[in-house]
C-alpha positions in Angstrom: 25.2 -47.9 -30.2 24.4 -44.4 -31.2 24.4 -41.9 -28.1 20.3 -40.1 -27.2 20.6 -36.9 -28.3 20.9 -34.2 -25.3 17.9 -32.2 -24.9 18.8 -28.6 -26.4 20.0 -26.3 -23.6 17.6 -22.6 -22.8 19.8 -19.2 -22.8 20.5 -18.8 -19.9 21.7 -15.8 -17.7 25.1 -15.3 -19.3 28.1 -14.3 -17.4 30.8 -12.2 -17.9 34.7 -13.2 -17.2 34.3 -10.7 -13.8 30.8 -12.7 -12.7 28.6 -9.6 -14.0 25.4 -11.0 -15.5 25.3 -9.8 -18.9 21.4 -9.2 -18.8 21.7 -7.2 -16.0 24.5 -4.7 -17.9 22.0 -4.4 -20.6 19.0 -3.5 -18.3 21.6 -0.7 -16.5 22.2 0.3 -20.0 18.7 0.4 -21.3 17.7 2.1 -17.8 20.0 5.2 -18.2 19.2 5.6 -22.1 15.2 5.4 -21.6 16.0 7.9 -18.3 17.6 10.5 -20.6 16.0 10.3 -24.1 12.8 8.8 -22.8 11.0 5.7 -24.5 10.5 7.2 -28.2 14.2 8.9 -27.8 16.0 5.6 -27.0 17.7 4.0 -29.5 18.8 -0.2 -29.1 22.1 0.4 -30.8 22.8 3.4 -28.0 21.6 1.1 -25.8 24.0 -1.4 -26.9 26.9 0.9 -27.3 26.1 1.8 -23.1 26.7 -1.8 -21.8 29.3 -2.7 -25.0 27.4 -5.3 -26.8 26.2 -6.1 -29.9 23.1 -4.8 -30.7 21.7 -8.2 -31.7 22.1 -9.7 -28.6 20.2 -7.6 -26.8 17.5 -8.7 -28.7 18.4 -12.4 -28.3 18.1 -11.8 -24.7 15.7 -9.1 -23.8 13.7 -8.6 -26.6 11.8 -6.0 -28.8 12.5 -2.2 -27.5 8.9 -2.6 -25.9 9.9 -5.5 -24.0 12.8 -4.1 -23.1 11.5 -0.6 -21.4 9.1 -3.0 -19.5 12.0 -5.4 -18.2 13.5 -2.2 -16.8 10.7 -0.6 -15.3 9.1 -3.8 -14.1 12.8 -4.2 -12.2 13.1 -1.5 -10.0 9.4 -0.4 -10.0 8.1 -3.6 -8.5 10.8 -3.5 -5.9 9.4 0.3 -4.8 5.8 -1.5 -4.9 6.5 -4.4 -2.4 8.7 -1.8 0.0 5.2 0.5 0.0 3.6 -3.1 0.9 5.4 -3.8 3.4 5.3 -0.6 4.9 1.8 0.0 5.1 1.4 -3.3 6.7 4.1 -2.7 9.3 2.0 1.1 10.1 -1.5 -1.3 9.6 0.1 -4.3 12.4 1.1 -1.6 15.2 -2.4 -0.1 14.6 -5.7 0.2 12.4 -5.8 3.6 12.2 -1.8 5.0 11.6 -1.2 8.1 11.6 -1.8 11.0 8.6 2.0 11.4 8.2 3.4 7.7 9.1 1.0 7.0 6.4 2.9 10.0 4.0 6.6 9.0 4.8 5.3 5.1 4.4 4.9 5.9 0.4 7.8 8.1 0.0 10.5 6.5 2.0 10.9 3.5 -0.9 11.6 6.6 -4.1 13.8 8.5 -1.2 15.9 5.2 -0.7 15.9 4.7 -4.9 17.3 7.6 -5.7 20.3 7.0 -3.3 21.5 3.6 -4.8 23.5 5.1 -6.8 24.0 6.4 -10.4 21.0 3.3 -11.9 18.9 4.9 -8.8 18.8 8.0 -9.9 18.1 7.2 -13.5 15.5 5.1 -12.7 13.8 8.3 -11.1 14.1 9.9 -14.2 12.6 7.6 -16.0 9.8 6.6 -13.5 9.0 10.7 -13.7 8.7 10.0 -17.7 7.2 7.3 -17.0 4.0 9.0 -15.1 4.1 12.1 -18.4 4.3 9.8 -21.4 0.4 8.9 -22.9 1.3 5.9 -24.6 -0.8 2.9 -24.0 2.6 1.0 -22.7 3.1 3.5 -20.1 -0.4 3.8 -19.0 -0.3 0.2 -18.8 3.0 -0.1 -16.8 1.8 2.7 -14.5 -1.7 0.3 -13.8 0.3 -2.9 -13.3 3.2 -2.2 -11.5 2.2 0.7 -8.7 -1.6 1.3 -8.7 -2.0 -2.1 -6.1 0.2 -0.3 -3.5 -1.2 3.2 -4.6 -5.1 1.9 -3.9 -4.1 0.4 -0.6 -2.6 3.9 0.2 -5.8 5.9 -1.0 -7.9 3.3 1.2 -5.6 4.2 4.4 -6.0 7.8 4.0 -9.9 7.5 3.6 -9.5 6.3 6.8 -7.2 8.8 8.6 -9.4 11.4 6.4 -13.2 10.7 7.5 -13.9 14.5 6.7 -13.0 13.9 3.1 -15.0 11.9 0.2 -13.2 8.9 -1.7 -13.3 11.2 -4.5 -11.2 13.9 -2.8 -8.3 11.6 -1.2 -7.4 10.2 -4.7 -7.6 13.4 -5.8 -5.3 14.5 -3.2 -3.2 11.0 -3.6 -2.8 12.1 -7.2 -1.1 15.3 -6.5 1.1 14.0 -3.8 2.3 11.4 -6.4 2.8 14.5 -8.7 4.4 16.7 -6.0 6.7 14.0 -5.1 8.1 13.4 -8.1 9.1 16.8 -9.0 10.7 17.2 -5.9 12.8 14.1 -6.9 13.8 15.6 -10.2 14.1 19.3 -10.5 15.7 20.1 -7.3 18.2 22.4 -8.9 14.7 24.9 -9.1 15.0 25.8 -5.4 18.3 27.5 -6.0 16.6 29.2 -9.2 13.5 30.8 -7.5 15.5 31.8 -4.0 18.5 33.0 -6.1 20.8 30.9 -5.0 19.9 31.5 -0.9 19.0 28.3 -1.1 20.9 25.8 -3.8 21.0 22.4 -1.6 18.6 20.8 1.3 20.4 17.7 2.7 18.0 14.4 1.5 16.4 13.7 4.8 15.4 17.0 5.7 14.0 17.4 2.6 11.6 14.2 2.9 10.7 15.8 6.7 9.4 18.9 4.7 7.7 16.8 1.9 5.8 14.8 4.3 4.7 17.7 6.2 3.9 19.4 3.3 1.8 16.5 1.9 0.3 15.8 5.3 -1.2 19.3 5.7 -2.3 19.5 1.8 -4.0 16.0 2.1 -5.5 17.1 5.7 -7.0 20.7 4.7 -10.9 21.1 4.3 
C-alpha cells in the first residue's frame, strides 16, 4: 500500500553550519548597503556579495528590493517604537504629568542605545536619518507605520507639560526635535569642524544631557 504523500514543507529560517540564521545575515547585509547608498543606491547583488550569498536567494527569502528595505527598517525601527512605549508609560505610571525633560530623554534614550549596538546600530542610524530625507511614497509610508504611534503619544504628553503652547506648536516643536536629534546622531564629526578642532569628541552620555536640555528649553520657550 502506497505511502500518503507528506504535506510539502514551508522555507523555513535557514541556518548556517555556525547556527547564524541566514535571513538575518541578509537583513545585516541589506541594512549596511541601504545605510550607505540609500534605497535607490542599493543594489541586491551588493547586497548579496555583503552577507556572501547568491543573489537569488535573497529573493527566495526576503523578497523584492522593496520588501526587503521594509524587512530592515520594520526590524530595528519597531524595536525603537515599543522602547519609546514603554518609556512613556513607565514616566505616565509614576505620574500624570512627567516632567518636560523626563519626557525629552524618554524619546531619545531608545536611538542613543541603537547607535551603540554595534557596527548594524550604527548603520541602522544612517539609514533611519535617510529614512526621514527620502520623498518616496515607501518611506513616507514606513515613517507613518512604524514611529508616528509612539511619536503622537509623545506630542500628546508634551501638550500636557506645555499648557502655554497650542497643539499646533508642540508638533511643530516635536518635528524639529526629531530633526535635531537626528543630526546630532549622524554628523558629529561637524563639532570638530565649526570649533576647529577645540572640540573633536563629547563622550555619548554627556552629549544626550546637552540634547535634552537643549530640546527641553527649545520646546519650553514662548
Amino acid at each position: 500500500m502506497a505511502r500518503p504523500a507528506e504535506p510539502r514543507r514551508k522555507p523555513g529560517r535557514p541556518k548556517e553550519a555556525d547556527g547564524t540564521d541566514l535571513r538575518d545575515r541578509i537583513l545585516d547585509a541589506a541594512e549596511l548597503e541601504f545605510a550607505d547608498h540609500g534605497y535607490n543606491g542599493a543594489r541586491m547583488r551588493d547586497i548579496a556579495a555583503r552577507a556572501g550569498v547568491n543573489p537569488a536567494l535573497i529573493g527566495y527569502y526576503n523578497g523584492s528590493k522593496g520588501a526587503l528595505y521594509e524587512q530592515v527598517i520594520r526590524r530595528k525601527g519597531a524595536g525603537i517604537d515599543i522602547a519609546r512605549h514603554a518609556n512613556l508609560d513607565a514616566l505616565l505610571a509614576q505620574s500624570p504629568t512627567p516632567a518636560l525633560r523626563d519626557i525629552v530623554r524618554a524619546y531619545l534614550q531608545p536611538q542613543w542605545d541603537m547607535k551603540e549596538r554595534g557596527p548594524g546600530g550604527a548603520a541602522f542610524v544612517r539609514l533611519q536619518a535617510r529614512l526621514h530625507s527620502e520623498p518616496e511614497a515607501r518611506a513616507l509610508r514606513l515613517r507613518r507605520e512604524v514611529y508616528d504611534p509612539a511619536a503622537k503619544r509623545y506630542i500628546a504628553a508634551l501638550a500636557v507639560a506645555l499648557p502655554h503652547l497650542t497643539l499646533e506648536e508642540v508638533s511643530l516643536r516635536m518635528a524639529f526635535l526629531v530633526g535635531t536629534y537626528l543630526f546630532m546622531l549622524n554628523d558629529l564629526g561637524r563639532l570638530g569642524d565649526l570649533t576647529d578642532g577645540r572640540v573633536a569628541e563629547v563622550e555619548k552620555d554627556a552629549l544626550l544631557d546637552h540634547l535634552e536640555r537643549f530640546l527641553a528649553a527649545g520646546l519650553r520657550a514662548d
